[in-house]
Backbone of each chain as ProteinMPNN parsed JSONL, in Angstrom:
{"seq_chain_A": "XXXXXXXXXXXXXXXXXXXXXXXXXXXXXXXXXXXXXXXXXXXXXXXXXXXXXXXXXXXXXXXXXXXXXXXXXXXX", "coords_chain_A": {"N_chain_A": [[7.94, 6.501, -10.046], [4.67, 7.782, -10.728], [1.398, 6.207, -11.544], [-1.587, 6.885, -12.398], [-2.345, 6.691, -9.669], [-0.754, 4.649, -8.968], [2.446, 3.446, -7.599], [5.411, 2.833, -9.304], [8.481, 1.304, -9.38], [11.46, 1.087, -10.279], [14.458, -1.116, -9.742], [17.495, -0.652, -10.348], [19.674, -2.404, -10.479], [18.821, -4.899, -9.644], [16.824, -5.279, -11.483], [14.159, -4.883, -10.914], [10.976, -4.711, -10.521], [8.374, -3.055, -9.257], [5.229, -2.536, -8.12], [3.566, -0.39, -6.319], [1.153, 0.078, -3.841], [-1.218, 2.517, -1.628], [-0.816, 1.888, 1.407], [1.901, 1.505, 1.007], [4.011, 3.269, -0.353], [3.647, 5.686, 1.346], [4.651, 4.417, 3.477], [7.187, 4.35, 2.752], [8.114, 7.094, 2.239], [8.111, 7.875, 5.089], [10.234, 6.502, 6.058], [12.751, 7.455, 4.808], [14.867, 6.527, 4.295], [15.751, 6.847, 7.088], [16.289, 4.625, 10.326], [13.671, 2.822, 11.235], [11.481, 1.81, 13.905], [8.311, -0.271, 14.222], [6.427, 0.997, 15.438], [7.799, 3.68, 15.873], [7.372, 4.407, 13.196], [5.018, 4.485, 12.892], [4.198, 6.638, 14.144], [5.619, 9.058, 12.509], [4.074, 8.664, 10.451], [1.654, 9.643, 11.449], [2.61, 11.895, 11.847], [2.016, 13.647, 9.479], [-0.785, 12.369, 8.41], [-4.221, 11.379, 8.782], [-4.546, 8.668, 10.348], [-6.03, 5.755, 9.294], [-7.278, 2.709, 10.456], [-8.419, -0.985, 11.815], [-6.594, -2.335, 13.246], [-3.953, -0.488, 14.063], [-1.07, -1.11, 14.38], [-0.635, -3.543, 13.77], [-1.436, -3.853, 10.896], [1.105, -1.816, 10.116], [3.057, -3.544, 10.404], [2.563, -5.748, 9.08], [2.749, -4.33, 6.264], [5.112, -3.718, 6.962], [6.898, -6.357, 6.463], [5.722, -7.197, 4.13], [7.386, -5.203, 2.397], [9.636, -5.944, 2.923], [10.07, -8.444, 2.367], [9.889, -8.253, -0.725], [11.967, -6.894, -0.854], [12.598, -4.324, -0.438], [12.942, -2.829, 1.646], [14.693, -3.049, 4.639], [16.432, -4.7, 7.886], [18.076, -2.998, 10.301]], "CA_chain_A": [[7.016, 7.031, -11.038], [3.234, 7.867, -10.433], [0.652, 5.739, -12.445], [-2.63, 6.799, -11.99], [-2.621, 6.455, -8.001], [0.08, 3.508, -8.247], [3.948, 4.045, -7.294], [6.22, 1.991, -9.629], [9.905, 1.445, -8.424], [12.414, 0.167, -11.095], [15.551, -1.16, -9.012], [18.252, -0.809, -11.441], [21.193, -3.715, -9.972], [18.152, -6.53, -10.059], [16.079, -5.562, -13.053], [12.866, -6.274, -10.584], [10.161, -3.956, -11.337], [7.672, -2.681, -7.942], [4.314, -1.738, -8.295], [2.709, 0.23, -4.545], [-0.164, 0.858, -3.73], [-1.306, 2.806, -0.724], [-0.196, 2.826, 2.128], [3.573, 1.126, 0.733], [4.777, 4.316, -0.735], [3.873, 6.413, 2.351], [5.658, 3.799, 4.358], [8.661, 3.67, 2.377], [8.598, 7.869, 2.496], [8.278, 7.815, 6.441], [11.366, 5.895, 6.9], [13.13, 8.405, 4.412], [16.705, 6.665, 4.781], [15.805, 6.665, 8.687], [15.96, 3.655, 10.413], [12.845, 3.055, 12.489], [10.826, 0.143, 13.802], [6.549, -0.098, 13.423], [6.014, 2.706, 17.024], [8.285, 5.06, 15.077], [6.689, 4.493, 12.029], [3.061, 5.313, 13.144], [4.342, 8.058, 14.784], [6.022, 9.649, 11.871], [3.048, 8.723, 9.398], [0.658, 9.878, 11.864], [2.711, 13.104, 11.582], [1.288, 13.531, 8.214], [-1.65, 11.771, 7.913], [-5.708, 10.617, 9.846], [-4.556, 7.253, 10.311], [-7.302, 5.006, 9.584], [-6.834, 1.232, 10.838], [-8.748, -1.462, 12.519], [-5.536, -2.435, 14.121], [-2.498, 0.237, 12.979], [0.246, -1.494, 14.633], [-0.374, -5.216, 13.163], [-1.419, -3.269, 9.623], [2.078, -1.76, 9.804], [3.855, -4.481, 10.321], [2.583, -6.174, 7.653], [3.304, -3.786, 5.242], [6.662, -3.375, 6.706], [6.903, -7.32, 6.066], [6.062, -6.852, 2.767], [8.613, -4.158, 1.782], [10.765, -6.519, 2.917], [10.118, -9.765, 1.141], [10.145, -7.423, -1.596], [13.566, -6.56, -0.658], [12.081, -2.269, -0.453], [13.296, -2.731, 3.247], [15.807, -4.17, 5.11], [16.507, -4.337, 9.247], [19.014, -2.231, 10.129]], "C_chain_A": [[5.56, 6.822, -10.574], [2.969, 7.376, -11.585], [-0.329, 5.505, -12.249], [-3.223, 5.953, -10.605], [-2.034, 5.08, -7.834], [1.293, 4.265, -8.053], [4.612, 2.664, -8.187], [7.651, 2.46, -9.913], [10.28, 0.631, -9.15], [13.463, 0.069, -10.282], [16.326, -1.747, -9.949], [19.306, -2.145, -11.33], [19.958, -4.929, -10.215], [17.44, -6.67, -11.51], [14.583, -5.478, -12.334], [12.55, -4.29, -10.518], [9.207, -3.648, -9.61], [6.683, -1.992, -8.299], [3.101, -0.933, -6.648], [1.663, 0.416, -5.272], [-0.515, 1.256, -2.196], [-1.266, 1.658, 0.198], [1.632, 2.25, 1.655], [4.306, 2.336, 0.291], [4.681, 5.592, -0.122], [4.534, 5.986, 3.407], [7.294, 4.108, 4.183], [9.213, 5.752, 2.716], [9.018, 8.673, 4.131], [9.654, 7.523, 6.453], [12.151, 7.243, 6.292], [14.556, 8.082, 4.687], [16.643, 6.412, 6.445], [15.171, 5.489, 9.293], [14.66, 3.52, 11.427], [11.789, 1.305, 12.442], [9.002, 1.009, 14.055], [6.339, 1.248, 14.45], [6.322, 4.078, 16.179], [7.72, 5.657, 14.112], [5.305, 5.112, 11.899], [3.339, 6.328, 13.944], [4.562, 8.97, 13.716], [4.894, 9.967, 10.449], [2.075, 9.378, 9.576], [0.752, 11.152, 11.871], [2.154, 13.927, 10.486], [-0.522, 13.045, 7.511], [-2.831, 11.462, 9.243], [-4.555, 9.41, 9.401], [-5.822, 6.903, 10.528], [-6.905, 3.328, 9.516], [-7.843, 0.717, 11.94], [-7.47, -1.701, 13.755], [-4.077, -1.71, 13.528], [-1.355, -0.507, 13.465], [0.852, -2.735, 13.852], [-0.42, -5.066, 11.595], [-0.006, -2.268, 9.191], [3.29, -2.7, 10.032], [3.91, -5.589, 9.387], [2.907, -5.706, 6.214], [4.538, -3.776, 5.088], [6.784, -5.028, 5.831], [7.272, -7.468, 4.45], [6.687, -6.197, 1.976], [9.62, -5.44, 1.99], [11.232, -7.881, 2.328], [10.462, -9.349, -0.197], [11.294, -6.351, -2.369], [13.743, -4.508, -0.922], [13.136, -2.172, 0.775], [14.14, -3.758, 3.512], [16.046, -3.639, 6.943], [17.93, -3.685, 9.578], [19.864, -2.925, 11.676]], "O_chain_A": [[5.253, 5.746, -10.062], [3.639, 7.624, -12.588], [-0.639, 4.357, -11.931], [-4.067, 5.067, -10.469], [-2.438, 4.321, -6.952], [1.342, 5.479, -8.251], [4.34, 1.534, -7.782], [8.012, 3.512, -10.44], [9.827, -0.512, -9.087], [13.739, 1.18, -9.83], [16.172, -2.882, -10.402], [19.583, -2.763, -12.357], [20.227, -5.851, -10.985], [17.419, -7.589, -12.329], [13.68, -5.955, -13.022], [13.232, -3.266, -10.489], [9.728, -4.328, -8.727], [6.888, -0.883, -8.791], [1.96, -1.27, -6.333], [1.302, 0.695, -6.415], [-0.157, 0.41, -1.376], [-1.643, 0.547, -0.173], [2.531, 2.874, 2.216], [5.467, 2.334, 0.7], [5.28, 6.562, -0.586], [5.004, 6.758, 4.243], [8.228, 4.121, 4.985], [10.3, 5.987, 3.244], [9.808, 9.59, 4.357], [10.354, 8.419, 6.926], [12.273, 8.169, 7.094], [15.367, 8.888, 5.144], [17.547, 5.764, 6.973], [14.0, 5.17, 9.086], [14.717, 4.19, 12.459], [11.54, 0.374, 11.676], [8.635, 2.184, 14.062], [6.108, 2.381, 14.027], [5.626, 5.054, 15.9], [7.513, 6.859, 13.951], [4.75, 5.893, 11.127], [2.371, 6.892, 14.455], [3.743, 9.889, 13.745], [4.832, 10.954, 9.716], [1.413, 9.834, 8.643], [-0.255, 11.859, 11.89], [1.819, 15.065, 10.815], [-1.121, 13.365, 6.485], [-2.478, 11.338, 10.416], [-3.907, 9.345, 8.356], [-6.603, 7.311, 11.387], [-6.29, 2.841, 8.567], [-8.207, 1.472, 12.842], [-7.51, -1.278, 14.911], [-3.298, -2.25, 12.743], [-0.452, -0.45, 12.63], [1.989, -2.995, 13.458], [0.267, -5.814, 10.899], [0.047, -1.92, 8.011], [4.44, -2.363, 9.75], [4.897, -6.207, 8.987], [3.23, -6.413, 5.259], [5.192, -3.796, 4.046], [6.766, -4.972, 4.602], [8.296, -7.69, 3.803], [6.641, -6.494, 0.782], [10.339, -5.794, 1.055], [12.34, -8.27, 1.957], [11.281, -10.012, -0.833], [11.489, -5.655, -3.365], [14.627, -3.782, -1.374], [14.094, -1.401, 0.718], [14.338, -4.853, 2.987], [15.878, -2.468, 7.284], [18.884, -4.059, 8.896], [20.957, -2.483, 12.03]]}, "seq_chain_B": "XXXXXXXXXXXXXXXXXXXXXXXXXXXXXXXXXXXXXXXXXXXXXXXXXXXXXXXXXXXXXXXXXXXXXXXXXXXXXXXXXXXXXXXXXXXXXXXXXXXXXXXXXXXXXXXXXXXXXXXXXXXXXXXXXXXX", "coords_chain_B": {"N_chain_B": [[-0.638, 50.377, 8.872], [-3.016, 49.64, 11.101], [-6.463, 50.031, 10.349], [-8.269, 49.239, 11.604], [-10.354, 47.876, 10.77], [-11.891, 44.359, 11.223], [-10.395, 41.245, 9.651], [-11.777, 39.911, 7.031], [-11.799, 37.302, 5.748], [-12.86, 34.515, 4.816], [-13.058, 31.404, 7.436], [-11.465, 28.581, 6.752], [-11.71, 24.846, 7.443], [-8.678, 23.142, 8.747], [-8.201, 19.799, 7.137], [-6.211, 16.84, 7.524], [-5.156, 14.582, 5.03], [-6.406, 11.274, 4.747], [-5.051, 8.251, 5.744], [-5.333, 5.069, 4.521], [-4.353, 1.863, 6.455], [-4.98, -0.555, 5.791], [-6.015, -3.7, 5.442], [-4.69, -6.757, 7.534], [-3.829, -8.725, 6.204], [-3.984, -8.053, 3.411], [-2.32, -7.905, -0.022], [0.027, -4.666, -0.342], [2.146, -4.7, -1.999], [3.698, -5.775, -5.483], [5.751, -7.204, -7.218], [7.717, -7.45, -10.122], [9.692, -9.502, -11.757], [12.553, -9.642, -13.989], [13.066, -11.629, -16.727], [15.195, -14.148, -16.764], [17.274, -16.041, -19.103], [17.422, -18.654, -18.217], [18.774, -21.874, -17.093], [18.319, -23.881, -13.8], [20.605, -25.009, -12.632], [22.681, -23.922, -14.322], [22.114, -21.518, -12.854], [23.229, -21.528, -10.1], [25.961, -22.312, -10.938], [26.828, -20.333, -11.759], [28.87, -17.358, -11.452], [30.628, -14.586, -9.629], [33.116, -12.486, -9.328], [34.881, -10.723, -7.016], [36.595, -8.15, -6.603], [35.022, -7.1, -9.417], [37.024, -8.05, -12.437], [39.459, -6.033, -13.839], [39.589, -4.586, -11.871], [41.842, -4.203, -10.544], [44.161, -4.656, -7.267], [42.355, -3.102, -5.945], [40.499, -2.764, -3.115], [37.691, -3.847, -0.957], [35.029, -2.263, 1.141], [33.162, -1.667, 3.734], [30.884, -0.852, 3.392], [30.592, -1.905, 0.694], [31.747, -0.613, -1.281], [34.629, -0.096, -3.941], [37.315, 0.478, -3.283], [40.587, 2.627, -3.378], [43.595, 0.343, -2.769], [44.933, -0.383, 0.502], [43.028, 0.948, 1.672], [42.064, 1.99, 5.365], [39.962, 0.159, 7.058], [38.802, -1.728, 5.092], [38.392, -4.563, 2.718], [40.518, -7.117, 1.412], [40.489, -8.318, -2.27], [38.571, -11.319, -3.255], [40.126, -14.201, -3.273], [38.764, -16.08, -4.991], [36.496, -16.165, -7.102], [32.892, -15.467, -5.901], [30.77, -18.439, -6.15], [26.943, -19.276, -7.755], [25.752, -19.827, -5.704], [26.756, -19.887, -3.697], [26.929, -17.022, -3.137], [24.14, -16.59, -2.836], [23.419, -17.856, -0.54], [24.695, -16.313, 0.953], [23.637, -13.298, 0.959], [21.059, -14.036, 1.158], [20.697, -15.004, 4.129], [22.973, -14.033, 5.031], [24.733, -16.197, 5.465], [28.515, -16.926, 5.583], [30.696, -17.929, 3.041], [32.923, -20.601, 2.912], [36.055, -20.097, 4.634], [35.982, -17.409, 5.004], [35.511, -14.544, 7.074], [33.116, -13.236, 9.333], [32.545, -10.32, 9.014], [33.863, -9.949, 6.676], [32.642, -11.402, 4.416], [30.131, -9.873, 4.789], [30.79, -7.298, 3.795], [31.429, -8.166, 1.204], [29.087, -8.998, 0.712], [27.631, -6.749, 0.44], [29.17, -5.518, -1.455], [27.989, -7.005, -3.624], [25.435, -6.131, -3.7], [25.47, -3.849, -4.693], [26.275, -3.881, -7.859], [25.939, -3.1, -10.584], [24.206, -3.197, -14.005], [26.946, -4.387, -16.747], [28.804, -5.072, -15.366], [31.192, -7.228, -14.711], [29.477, -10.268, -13.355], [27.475, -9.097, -12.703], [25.21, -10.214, -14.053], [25.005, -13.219, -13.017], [24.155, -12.314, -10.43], [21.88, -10.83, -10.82], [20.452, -12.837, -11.949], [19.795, -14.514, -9.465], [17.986, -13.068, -7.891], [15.558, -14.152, -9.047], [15.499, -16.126, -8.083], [16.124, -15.927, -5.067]], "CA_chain_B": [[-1.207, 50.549, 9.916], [-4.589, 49.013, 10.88], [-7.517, 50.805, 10.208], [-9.396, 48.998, 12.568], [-11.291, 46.658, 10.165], [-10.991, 42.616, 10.868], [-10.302, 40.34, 8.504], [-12.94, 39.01, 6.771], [-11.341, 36.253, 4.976], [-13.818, 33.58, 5.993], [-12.108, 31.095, 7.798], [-11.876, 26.907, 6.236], [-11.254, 24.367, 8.369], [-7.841, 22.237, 8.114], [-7.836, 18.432, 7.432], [-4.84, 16.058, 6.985], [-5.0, 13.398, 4.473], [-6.64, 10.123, 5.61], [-4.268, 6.936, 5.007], [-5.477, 3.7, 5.451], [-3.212, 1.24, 6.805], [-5.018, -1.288, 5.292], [-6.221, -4.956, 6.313], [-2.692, -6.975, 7.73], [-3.736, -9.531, 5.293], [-3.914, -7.788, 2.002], [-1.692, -7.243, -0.618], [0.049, -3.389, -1.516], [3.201, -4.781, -3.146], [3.356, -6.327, -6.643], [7.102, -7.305, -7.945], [7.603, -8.004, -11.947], [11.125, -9.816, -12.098], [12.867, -9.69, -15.273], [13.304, -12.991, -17.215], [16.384, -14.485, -17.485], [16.928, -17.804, -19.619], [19.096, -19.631, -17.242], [18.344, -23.106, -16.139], [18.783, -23.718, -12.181], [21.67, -25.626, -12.811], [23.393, -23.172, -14.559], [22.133, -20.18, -12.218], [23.923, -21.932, -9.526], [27.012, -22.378, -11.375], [27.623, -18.709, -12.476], [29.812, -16.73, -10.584], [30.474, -13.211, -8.715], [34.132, -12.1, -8.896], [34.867, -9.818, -6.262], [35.328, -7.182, -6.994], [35.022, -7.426, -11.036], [37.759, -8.027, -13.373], [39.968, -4.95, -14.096], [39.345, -3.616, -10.764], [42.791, -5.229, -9.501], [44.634, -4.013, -6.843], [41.384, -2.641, -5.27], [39.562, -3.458, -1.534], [35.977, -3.573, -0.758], [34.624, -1.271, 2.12], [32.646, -2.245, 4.469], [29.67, -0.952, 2.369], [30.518, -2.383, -0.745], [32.438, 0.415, -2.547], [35.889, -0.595, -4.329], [38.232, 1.583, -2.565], [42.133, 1.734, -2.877], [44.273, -0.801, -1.967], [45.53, 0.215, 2.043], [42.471, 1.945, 2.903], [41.89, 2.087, 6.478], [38.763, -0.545, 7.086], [38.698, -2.113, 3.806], [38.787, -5.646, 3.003], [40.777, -7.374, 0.756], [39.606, -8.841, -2.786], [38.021, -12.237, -2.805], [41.189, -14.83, -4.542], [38.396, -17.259, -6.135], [35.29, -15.616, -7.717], [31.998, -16.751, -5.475], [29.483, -19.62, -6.841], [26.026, -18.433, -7.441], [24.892, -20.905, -4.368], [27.718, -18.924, -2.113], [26.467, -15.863, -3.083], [22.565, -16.629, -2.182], [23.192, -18.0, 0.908], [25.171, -14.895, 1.731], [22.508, -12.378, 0.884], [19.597, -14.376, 1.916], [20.906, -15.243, 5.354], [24.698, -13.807, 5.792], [26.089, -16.725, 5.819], [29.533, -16.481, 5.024], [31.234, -18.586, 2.354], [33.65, -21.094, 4.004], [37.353, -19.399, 4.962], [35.997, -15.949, 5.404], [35.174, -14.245, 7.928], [31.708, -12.967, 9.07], [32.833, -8.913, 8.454], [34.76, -9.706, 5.437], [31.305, -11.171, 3.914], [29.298, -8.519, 5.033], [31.526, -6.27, 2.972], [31.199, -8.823, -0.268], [27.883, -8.702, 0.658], [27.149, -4.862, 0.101], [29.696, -5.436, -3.062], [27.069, -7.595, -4.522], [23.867, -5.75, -3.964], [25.867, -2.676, -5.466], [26.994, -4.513, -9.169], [25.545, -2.273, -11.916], [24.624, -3.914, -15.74], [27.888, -4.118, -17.474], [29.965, -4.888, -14.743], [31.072, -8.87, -14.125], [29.002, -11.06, -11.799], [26.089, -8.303, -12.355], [24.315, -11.348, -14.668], [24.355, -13.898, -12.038], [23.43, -11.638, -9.061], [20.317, -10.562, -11.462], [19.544, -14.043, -11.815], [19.847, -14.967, -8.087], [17.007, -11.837, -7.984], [14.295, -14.699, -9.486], [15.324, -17.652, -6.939], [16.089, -15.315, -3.664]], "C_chain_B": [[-2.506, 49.87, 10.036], [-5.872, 49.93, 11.247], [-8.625, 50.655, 10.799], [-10.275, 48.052, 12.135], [-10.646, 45.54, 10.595], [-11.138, 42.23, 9.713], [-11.272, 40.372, 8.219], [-12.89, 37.963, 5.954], [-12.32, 35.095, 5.856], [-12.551, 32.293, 6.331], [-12.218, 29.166, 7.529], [-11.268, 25.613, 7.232], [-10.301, 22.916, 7.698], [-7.992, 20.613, 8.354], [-6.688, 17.691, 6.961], [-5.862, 15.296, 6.512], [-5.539, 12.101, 5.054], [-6.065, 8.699, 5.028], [-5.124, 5.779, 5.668], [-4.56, 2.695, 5.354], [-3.724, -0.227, 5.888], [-5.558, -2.923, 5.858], [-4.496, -5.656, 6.76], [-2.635, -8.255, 6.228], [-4.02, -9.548, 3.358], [-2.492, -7.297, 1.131], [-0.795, -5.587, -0.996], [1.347, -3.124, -2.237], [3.673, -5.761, -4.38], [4.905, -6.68, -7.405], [6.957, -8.229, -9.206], [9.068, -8.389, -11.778], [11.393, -10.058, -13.599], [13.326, -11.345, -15.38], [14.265, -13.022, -18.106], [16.12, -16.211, -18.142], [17.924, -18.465, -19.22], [18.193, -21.032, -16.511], [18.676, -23.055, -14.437], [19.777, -23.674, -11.851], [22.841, -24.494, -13.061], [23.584, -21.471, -13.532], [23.274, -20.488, -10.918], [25.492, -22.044, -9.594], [27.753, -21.308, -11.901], [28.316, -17.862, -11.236], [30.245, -15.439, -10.603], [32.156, -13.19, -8.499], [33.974, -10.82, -7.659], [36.398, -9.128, -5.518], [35.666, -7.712, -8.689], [36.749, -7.332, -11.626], [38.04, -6.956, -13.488], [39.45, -4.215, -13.361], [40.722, -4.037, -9.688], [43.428, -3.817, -8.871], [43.577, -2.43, -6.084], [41.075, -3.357, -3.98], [38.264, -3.293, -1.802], [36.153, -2.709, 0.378], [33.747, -1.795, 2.741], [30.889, -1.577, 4.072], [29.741, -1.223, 0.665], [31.2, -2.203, -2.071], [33.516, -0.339, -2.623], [36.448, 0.814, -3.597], [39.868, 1.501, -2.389], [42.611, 0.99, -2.551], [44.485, -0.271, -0.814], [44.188, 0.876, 2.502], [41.8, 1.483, 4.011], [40.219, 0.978, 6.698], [38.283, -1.616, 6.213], [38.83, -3.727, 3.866], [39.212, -6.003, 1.866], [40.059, -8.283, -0.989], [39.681, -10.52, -2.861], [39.557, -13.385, -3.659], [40.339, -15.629, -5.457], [36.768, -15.927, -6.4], [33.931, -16.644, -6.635], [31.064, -17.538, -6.366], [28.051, -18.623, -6.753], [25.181, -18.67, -6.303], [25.445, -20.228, -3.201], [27.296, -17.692, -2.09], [24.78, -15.859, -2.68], [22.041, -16.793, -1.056], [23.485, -16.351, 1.84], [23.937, -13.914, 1.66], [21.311, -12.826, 1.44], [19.829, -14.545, 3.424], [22.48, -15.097, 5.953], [25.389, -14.54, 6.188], [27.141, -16.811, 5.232], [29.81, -17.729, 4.569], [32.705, -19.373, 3.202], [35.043, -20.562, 3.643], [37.326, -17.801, 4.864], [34.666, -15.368, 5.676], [33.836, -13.703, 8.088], [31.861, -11.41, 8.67], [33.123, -8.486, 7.272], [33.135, -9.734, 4.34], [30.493, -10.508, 4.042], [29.6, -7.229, 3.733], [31.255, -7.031, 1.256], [29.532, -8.867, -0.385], [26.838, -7.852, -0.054], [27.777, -4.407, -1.365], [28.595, -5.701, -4.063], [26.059, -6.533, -4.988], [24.387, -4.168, -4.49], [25.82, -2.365, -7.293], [25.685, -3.238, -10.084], [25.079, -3.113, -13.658], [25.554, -3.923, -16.279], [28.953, -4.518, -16.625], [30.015, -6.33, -14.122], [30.679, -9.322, -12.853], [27.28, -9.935, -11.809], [24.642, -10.061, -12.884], [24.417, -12.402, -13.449], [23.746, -13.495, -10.71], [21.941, -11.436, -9.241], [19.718, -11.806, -11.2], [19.141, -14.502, -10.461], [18.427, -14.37, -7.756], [15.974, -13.175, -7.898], [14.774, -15.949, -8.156], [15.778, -17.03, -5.123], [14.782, -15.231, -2.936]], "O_chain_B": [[-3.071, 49.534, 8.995], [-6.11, 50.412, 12.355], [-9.64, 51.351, 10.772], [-10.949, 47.405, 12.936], [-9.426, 45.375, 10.557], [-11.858, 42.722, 8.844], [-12.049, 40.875, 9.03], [-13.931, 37.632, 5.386], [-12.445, 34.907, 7.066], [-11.476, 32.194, 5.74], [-13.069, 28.543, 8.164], [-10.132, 25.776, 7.678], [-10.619, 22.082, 6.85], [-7.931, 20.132, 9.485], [-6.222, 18.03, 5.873], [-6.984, 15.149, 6.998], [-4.942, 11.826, 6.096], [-6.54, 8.137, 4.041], [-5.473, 5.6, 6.835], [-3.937, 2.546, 4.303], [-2.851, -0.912, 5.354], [-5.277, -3.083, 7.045], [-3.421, -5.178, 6.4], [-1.675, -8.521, 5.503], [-4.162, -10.415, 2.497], [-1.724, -6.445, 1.579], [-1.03, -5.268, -2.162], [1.724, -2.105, -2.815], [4.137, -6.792, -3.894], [4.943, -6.105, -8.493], [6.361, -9.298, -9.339], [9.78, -7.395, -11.633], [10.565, -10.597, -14.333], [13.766, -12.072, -14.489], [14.472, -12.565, -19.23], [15.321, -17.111, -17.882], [19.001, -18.772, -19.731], [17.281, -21.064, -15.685], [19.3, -22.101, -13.972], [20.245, -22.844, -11.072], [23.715, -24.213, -12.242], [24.516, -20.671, -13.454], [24.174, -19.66, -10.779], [26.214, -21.915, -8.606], [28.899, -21.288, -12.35], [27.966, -18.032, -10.068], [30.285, -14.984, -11.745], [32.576, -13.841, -7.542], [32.96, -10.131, -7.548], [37.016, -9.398, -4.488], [36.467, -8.596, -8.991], [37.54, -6.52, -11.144], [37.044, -6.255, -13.312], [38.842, -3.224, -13.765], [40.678, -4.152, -8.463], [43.425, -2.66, -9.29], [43.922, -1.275, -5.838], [41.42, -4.53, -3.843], [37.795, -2.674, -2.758], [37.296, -2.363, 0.677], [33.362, -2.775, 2.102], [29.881, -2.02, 4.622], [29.052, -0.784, -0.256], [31.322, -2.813, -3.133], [33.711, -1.197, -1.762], [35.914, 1.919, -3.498], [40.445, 0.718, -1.636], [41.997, 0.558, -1.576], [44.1, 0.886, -0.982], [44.156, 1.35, 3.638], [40.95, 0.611, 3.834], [39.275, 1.589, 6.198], [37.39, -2.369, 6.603], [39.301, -4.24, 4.881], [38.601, -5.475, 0.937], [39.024, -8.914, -0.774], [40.748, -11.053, -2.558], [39.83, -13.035, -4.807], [40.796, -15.955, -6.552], [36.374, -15.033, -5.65], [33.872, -17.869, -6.532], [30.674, -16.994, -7.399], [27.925, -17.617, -6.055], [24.201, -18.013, -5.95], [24.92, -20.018, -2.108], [27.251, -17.149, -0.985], [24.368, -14.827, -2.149], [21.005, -16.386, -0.531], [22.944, -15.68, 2.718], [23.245, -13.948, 2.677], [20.592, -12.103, 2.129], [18.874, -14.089, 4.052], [23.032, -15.698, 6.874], [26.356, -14.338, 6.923], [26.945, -16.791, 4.017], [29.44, -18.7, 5.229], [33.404, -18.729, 3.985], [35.319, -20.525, 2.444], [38.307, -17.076, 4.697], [33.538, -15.425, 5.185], [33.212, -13.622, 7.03], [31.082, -11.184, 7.745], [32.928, -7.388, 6.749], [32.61, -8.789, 3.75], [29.803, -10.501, 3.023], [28.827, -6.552, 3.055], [30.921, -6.343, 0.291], [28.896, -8.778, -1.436], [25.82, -8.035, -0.721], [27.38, -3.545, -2.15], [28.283, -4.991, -5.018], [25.842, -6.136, -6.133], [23.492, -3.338, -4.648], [25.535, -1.332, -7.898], [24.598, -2.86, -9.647], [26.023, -3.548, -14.317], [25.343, -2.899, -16.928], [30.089, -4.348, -17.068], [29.213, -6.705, -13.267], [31.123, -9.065, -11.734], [26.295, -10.079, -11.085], [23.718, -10.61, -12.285], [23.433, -12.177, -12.744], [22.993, -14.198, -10.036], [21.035, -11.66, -8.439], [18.746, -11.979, -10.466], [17.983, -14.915, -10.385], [17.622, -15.194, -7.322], [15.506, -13.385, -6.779], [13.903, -16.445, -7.441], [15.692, -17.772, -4.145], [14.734, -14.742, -1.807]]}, "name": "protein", "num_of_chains": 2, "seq": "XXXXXXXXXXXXXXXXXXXXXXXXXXXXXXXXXXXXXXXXXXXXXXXXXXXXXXXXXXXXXXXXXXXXXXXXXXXXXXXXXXXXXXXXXXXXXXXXXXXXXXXXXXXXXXXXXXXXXXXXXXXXXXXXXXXXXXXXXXXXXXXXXXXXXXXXXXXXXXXXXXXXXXXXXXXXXXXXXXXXXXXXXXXXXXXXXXXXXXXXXXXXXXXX"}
C-alpha cells in the first residue's frame, strides 16, 4: 500500500507491519522473485533509474541488509 | 502518403527517474510487530505441531506445503510437536532440532514460515516474530 510516498507491507503469517521508504521498495521490486546479489541489483535498478550514490555498491548492501533483518529478504 | 511536410511536434528530452541509494548508514525500513501477551517463559514453551492437527496422514514438501502421504520428495510428519526454542533456532540459524535431519528441517522450516491465523502452532510462530 502507498502512503503518501511511503510503501507499507502487512506480512500476513507474522502479523509484523513494514513501513519503506525510498530506495527499499525499488529494491525489493528489482529482485522481483529473482534471486540476485548487490552487482545484479545495481544493474537492474540502474535499468530503471539515474542512480544517485556517494558509494552505490556499499549503499546497496546496506539496504539489502536491512530487508533482511527485516526478514523482506532472504539469501537464496 | 507523405506530403512532404516534417513533423513539427517539437521534440522533449527523455529523463529516467533519479533514485537515491541513500547514505549506508541510514535507516529506510521501519517494522511495527504486533503485541502478543506472552511472557518469555511461556513463548518458549508453546509449540508448532507439524504439520497442524487434522492434517494426519499428510507430508511436508520440501517447501513447506502439506502434500499427500507417498509423494515423491516429501518428508514425513514431525511425531512430537516442536518447542518454541526448537523452532527459533531453526529459523534463525537452520539448526535442526535433535534426531532430524538437516533436509527434513529445512522442509519444517518452510512449514513454519507458511502457518496462516487459524491454523495450530500459527500463535507461537507469531510470537517467535517479536524475539527472532
Amino acid at each position: 500500500m502507498l502512503l503518501d510516498g511511503l510503501t507499507v507491507l502487512y506480512h500476513r503469517p507474522s502479523g509484523m507491519t513494514h513501513i519503506l521508504v525510498t530506495p527499499a521498495p525499488q529494491i525489493l521490486a528489482a529482485l522481483d522473485d529473482r534471486p540476485a546479489d548487490s552487482d545484479e541489483l545495481l544493474r537492474r535498478i540502474g535499468e530503471r533509474f539515474e542512480i544517485e550514490s556517494e558509494d552505490a555498491a556499499e549503499a546497496v548492501a546496506a539496504r539489502l541488509a536491512e530487508l533482511e533483518a527485516a526478514g523482506l529478504v532472504r539469501r537464496a | 502518403m507523405s506530403d512532404g511536410q516534417e513533423d513539427q511536434s517539437p521534440m522533449i528530452p527523455s529523463r529516467r527517474t533519479v533514485l537515491a541509494l541513500g547514505a549506508a548508514a541510514a535507516s529506510t525500513v521501519v517494522t511495527i510487530r504486533p503485541a502478543f501477551a506472552q511472557t518469555a517463559g511461556s513463548v518458549m514453551n508453546c509449540t508448532i505441531p507439524i504439520p497442524a492437527s487434522g492434517m494426519g496422514g499428510k507430508m511436508i514438501a520440501a517447501d513447506g506445503s502439506v502434500v499427500p502421504y507417498g509423494t515423491p520428495g516429501a518428508f514425513p510428519p514431525l511425531s512430537r510437536p516442536l518447542t518454541g526454542e526448537e523452532a527459533k533456532k531453526l529459523l534463525q540459524g537452520g539448526q535442526a532440532p535433535a534426531g532430524i535431519d538437516y533436509e527434513s528441517a529445512q522442509a519444517y522450516a518452510n512449514y513454519i514460515r507458511r502457518l496462516q491465523p487459524g491454523v495450530g502452532g500459527y500463535s507461537c510462530y507469531a510470537s517467535l516474530q517479536n524475539r527472532v
